[in-house]
C-alpha positions in Angstrom: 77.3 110.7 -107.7 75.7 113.4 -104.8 77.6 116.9 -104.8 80.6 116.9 -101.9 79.9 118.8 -99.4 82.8 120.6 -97.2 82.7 121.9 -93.9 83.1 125.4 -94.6 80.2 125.6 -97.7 78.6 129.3 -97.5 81.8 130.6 -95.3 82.9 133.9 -97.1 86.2 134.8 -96.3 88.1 138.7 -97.5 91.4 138.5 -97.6 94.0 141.7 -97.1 97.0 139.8 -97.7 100.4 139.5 -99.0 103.8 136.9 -99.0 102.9 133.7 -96.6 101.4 133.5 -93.4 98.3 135.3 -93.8 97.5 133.4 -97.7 98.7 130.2 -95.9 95.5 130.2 -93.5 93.0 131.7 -96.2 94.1 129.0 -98.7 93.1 126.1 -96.1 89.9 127.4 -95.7 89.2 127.6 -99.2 90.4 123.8 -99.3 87.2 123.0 -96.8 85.1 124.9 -99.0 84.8 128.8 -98.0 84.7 131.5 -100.8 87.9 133.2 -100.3 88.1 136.6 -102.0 91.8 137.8 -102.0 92.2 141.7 -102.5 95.2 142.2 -104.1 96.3 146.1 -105.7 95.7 147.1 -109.3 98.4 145.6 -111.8 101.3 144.6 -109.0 99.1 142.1 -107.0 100.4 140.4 -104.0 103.7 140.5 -104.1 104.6 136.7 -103.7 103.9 136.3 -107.3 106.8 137.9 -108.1 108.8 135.8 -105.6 109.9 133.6 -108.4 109.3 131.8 -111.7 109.8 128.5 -111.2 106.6 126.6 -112.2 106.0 127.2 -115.8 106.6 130.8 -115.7 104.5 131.2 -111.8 105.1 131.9 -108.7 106.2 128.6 -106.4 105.3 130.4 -103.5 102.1 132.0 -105.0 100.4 128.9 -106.6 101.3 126.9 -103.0 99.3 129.6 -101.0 96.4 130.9 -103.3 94.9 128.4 -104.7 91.1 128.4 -104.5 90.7 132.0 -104.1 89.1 134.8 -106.4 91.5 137.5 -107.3 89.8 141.1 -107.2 91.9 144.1 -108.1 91.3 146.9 -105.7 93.3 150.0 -104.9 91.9 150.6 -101.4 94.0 154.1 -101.2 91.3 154.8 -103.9 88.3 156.9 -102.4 85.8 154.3 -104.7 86.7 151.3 -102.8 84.9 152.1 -99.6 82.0 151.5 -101.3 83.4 148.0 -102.6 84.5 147.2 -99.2 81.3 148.1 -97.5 79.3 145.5 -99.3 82.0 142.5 -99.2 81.8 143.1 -95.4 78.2 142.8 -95.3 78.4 139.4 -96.9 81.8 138.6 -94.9 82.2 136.0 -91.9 85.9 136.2 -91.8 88.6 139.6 -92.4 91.9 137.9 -92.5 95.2 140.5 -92.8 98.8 140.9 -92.4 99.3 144.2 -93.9 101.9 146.8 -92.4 102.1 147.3 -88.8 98.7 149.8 -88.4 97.6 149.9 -91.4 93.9 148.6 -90.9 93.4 151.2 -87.9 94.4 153.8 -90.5 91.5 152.1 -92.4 89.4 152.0 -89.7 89.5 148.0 -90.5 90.5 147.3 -87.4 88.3 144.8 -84.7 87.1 147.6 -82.6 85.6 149.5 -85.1 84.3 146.7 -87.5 82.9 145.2 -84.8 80.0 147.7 -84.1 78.9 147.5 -87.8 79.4 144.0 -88.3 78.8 141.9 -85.0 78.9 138.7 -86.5 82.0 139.4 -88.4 85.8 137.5 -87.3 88.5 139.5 -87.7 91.9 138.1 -87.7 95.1 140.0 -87.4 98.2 138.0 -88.3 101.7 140.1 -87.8 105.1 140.1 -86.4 105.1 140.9 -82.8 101.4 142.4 -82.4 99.9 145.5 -82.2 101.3 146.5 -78.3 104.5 146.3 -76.7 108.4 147.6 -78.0 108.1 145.6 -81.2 104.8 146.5 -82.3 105.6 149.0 -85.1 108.6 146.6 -86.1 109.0 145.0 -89.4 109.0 141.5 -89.2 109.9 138.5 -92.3 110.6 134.8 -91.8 114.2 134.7 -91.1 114.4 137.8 -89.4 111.8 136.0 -86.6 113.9 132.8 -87.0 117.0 134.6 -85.6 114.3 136.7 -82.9 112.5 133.5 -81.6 115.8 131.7 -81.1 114.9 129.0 -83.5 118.2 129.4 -85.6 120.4 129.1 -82.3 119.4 125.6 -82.1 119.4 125.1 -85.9 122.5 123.8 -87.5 126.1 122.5 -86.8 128.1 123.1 -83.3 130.2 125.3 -85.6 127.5 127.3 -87.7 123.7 128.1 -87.1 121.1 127.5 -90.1 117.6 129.2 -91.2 115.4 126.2 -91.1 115.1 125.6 -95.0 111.5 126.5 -95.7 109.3 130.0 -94.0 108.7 127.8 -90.7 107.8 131.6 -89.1 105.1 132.6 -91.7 103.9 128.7 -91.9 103.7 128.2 -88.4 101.6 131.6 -88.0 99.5 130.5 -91.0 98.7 127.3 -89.4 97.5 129.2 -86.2 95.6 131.7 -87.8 93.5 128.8 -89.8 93.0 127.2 -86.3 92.2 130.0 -84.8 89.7 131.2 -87.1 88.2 128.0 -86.6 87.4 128.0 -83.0 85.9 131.4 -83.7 83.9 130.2 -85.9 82.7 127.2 -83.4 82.4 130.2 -80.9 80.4 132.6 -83.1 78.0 129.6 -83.4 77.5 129.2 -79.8 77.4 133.2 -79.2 76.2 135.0 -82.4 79.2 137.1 -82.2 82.5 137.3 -84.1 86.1 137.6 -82.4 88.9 138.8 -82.9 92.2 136.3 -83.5 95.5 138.0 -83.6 98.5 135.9 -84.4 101.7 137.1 -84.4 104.9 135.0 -86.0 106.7 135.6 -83.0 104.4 133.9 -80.5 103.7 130.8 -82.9 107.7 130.2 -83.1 108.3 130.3 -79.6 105.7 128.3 -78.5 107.3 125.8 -81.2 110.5 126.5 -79.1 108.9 125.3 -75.9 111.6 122.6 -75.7 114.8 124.1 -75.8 113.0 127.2 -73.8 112.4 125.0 -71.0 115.8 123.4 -71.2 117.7 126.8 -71.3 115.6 128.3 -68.7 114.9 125.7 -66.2 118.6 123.5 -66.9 120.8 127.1 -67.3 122.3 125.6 -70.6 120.5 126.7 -74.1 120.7 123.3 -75.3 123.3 123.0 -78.4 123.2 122.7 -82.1 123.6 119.1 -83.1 123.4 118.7 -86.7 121.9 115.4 -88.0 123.3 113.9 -84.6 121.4 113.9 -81.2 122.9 115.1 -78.2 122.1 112.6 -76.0 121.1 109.3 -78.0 124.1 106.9 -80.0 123.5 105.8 -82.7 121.0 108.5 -84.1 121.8 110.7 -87.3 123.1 110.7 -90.3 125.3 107.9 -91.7 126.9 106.6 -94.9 126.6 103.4 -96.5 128.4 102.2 -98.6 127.6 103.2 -102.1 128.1 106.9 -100.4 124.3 107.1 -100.3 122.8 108.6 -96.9 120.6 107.2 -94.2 118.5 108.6 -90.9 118.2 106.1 -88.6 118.4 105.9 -84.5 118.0 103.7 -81.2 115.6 104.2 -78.6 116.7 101.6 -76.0 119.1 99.2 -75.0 116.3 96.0 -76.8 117.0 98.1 -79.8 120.5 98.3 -79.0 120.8 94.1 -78.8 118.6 94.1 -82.2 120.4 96.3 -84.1 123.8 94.4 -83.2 122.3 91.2 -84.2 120.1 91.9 -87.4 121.7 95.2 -89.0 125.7 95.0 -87.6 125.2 91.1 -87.7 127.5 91.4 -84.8 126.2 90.2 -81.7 129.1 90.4 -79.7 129.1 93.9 -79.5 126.0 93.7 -77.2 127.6 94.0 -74.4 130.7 95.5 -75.1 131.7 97.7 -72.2 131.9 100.8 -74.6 128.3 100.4 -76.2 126.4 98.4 -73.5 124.1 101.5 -72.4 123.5 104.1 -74.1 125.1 106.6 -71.7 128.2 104.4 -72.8 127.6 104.8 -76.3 127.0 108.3 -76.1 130.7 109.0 -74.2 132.3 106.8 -77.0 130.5 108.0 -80.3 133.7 108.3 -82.6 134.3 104.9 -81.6 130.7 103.6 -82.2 131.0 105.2 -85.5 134.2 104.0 -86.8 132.4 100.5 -86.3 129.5 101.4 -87.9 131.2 102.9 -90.7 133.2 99.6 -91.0 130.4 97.9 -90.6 128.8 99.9 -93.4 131.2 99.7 -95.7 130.2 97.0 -98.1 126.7 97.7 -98.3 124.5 99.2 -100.6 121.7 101.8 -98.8 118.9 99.9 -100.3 120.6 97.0 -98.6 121.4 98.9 -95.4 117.6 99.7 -95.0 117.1 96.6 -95.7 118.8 95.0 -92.4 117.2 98.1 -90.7 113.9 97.4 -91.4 114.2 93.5 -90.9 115.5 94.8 -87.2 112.6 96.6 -86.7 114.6 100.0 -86.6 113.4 103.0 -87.4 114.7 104.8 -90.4 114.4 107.2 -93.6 116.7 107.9 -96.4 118.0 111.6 -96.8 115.8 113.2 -99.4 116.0 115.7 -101.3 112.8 117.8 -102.5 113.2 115.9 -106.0 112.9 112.4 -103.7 110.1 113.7 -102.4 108.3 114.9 -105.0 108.3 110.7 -106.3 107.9 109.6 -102.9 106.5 105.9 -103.3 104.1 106.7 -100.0 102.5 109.8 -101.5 102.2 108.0 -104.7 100.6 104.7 -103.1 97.8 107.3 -101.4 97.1 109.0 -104.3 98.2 112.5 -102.5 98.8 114.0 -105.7 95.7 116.0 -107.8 95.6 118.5 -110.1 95.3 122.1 -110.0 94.1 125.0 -112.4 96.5 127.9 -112.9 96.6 131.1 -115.8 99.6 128.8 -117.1 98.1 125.1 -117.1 97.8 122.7 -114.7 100.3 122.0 -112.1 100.4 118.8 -109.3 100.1 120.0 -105.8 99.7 117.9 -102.9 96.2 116.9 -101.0 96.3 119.3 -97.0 97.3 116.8 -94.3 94.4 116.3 -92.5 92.1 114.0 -94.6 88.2 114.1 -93.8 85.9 111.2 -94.2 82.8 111.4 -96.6 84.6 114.7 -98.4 88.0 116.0 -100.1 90.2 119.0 -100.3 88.4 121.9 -103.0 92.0 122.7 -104.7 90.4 124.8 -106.7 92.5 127.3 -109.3 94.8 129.4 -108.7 93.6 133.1 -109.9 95.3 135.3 -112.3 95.5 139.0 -110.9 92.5 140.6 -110.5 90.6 137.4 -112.5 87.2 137.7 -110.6 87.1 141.9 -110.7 84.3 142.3 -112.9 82.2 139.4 -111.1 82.5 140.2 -108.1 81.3 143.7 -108.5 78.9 142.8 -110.9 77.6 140.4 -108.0 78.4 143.5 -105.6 75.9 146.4 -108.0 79.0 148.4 -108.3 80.4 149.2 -111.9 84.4 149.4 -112.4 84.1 152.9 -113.3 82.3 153.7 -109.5 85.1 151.2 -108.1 87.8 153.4 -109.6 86.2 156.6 -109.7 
């Protein structure tokens, strides 16, 4: 069997990170195949691993983002780390950070002044609001740029707004750091010269937000918070069969409209009933158009309900939990799943999204603090008592 090879074989990657966003991009890349070497302080380590305990004793948050990565236990307030860090960025093609607001300058680890030394070198910058403007110096976590970026305003109930359940903020920054880094990569391979790529969760959540930014702006309505309904289709949401059990399902058109009556209602009269004939009309009479669904619902079974959807050739999903998705017969069926190494036994963890032909994910361990210390400066020439001295 020849050795897989990955797109990102030979990239080294230093990582100044913490919590989500910034460990989120780094642990893709190590997926494709880049050495990602994760500095994390002396006996505290990144503090996500204390974010919980959840799988066996570990971090749910930590082994998610991390795994792949070699753990190396600096204290870079410590006068012997310059050394340490002057030789991993010689052999560096990518910086990634989301320390405090100005701490690299204060390190002189900032773009303009690494860039001099180390040409080829990316350096990318992931934070709240960015180094200029009012909010530069501001402190910035997931929800807190959920409620900045407007997201939670069109999140929830017309009587309460919602966080969105997971750290969409720090994911959605991750995700553009990791493409970002990327393209420079693809650049530095045209030029012979690294970039910078700053990220900032602000910026990646509003431009998620395009939508309802567009609608407020350009309608003079912020559109409003729906639930598991939509504002302006009937039927589409949430709704019960009867065995209690919950189903998402919707309409995109009056065909579907005539199908849905005649397969999944198994009423075709109400076709053209002058309260449900468009779906402007069925919008204007949802209670009504509910009570008959809920009648119609009554005495069946969800299994049975999907049944009659599917057979009608309408779209729908059952309302998971994570549990339902954890056994989700589709992940199962594409052997999603594989194993991964951590300091507390192997753990399943799910294959990245984007599947590559002729090659696979690395999902290599997840490191113990400060695990790869003595390697790496063993690799490095410098001895732990320089590194600490």
């Amino acid at each position: 069997m020849s050795e897989i090879v990955r797109p990102l074989d030979g990239v080294t990657v230093l990582a100044l990170e913490h919590a989500v966003a910034a460990p989120f991009a780094s642990r893709q890349l190590a997926d494709l195949g880049a050495r990602v070497i994760k500095i994390e302080r002396p006996g505290v380590g990144d503090f996500a691993r204390g974010y919980d305990s959840t799988v066996n004793g570990t971090s749910s948050f930590f082994v998610w983002a991390n795994r792949g990565k070699e753990s190396l236990a600096l204290d870079l307030k410590h006068p012997g780390s310059d050394a340490v860090l002057t030789k991993l960025l010689e052999k560096a093609d990518v910086l990634i950070q989301n320390l405090a607001p100005g701490a690299t300058q204060r390190m002189g680890l900032d773009f303009e002044t690494l860039h001099t030394q180390y040409p080829r070198l990316i350096v990318c910058d992931v934070s709240g609001y960015g180094d200029s403007g009012p909010y530069s110096k501001k402190k910035a976590y997931d929800l807190l740029i959920q409620a900045a970026s407007g997201l939670i305003s069109v999140t929830g109930t017309p009587e309460q707004p919602a966080r969105t359940g997971i750290s969409i903020a720090d994911i959605s920054a991750g995700m553009y750091a990791y493409s970002g880094i990327l393209s420079a990569l693809i650049q530095r391979g045209r030029t012979g010269k690294g970039l910078r790529v700053e990220v900032t969760m602000l910026e990646a959540v509003a431009e998620w937000m395009s939508y309802p930014l567009n609608f407020a702006h350009y309608g003079g309505t912020p559109p409003q918070r729906s639930g598991l309904t939509h504002p302006t289709i009937a039927p589409y949401g949430q709704y019960k069969a009867g065995d209690g059990k919950s189903i998402i399902f919707g309409l995109q058109n009056d065909r579907e409209w005539e199908a849905f009556c005649r397969v999944v209602l198994q009423r075709p009269q109400l076709t053209h009933d002058p309260r449900f004939a468009t779906n402007v009309l069925r919008v204007e009479n949802r209670q009504a158009l509910d009570d008959v669904l809920a009648d119609s619902f009554a005495p069946l079974t969800r299994d049975a309900l999907i049944e009659r959807l599917d057979a009608g050739d309408i779209a729908n999903a059952p309302l998971n939990d994570a549990l339902d998705l954890w056994a989700h017969p589709q992940l199962q069926a594409r052997h999603r799943w594989r194993e991964v190494a951590t300091e507390v036994g192997p753990i399943q963890a799910l294959l990245p999204p984007a599947t590559l032909s002729g090659t696979e994910a690395a999902m290599a361990a997840v490191p113990r603090l400060g695990e790869h210390t003595a390697s790496i400066l063993a690799e490095l020439g410098v001895t732990l008592e320089a590194a600490y001295a």
